[in-house]
N, C-alpha and C positions, 0 to 999 in steps of 0.2 A: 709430350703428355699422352695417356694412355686413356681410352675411353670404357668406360666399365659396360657392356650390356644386361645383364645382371643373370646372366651365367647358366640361363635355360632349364631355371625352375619353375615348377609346376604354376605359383600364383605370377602372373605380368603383372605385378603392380609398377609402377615408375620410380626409380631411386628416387628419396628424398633428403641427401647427402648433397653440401653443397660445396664443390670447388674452391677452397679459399686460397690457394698459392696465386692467381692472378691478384689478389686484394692487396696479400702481404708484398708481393712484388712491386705496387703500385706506392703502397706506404711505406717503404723502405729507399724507392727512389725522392719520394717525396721529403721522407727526414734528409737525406743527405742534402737535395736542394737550401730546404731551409738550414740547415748547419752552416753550408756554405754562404747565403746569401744573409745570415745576420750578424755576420760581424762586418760586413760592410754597410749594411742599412746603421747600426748603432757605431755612430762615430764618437769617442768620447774622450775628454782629456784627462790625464787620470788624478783626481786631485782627494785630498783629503778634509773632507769638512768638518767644523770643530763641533766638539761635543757640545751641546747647549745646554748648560745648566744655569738657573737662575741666580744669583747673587745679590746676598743683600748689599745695598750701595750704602756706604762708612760717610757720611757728611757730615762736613769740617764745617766751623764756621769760616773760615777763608770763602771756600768754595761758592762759585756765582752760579745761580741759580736761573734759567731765562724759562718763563714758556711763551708759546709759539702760535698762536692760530692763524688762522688764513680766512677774512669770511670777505665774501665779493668779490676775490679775486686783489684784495689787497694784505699784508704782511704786515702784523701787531705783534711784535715781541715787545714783553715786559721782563724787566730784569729786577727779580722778587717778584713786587707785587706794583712796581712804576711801571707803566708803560713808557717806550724811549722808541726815537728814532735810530736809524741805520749810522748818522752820524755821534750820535748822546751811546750809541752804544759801542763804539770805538773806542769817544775820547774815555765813556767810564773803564774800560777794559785796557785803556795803556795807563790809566792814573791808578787805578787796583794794583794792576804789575808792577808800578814805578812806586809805590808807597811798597809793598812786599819786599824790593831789592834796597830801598832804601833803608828800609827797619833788618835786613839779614847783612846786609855790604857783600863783602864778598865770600861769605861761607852760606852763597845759597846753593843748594842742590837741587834737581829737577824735582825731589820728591816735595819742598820746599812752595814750587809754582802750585799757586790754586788752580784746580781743576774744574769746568764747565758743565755742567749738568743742564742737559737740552730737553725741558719736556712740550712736546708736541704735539696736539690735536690730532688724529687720526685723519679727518680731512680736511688739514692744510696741506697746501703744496708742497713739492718737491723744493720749489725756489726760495720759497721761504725759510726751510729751513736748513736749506745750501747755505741761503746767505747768512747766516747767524754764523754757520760754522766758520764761514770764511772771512767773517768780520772779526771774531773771537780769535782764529788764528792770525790774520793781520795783525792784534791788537799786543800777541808775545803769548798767545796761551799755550801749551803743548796737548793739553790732556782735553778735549772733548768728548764728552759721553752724551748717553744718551738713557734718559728715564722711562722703561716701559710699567707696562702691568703682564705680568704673568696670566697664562689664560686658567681659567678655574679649575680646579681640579689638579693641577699640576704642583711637583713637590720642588721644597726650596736647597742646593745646595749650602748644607753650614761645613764651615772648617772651627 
């Protein structure tokens, strides 16, 4: 690097020009660092997340309808508008299924099985509404959903 004196003319004022290759040298070592050191800090697995578009839900009257709250720390599913126990809600869920395959015999197809529609409290528990799923699936259902509300302002996918 070369220092400038300012070349022995008549006014000495002080240059007022400032050196900037030590800056750009410094933030050039510095991008390359962080280049290097952030695809090791972001580990990620590479996945595809689906498009979220809302859909209106087609309800059959087949279709078993449960909702779900949780207050106390205890699990109230009603199925419609009955309230049922973990066991009332089994036996209704293999006696549904078994009245289904007995009115189709054997030209039932999966699109044939009623479908679950789970609406749930915002704060109820996780277990609560594990178990419904898991009771509804025990019971022969294949299809359980899940009933939200869209947040405000957002628009509806139609086909």
């Amino acid at each position: 690097m070369a220092m400038s004196t300012g070349g022995g003319s008549a006014d000495d004022t002080p240059m007022s020009d400032i050196n900037t290759t030590p800056l750009v040298d410094v933030m050039l070592v510095l991008l390359i660092i962080f280049l290097i050191a952030i695809p090791v800090v972001i580990q990620t697995v590479p996945l595809e997340l689906p498009k979220v578009a809302y859909e209106p839900t087609q309800t059959k009257p087949e279709n078993v309808l449960l909702s779900i709250t949780g207050n106390g720390g205890q699990c109230q599913v009603a199925w419609g508008q009955t309230p049922v126990t973990h066991q009332e809600l089994l036996d209704r869920g293999v006696s549904k299924l078994k009245g289904v395959v007995d009115r189709l015999g054997a030209n039932i197809t999966p699109d044939d099985i009623p479908e679950v529609h789970i609406r749930g409290d915002v704060n109820t528990p996780y277990r609560c509404v594990g178990g419904a799923v898991y009771t509804m699936q025990m019971a022969g259902f294949i299809k359980v959903g899940f009933i939200s509300e869209p947040p405000p302002g957002t628009t509806v996918a139609r086909q």
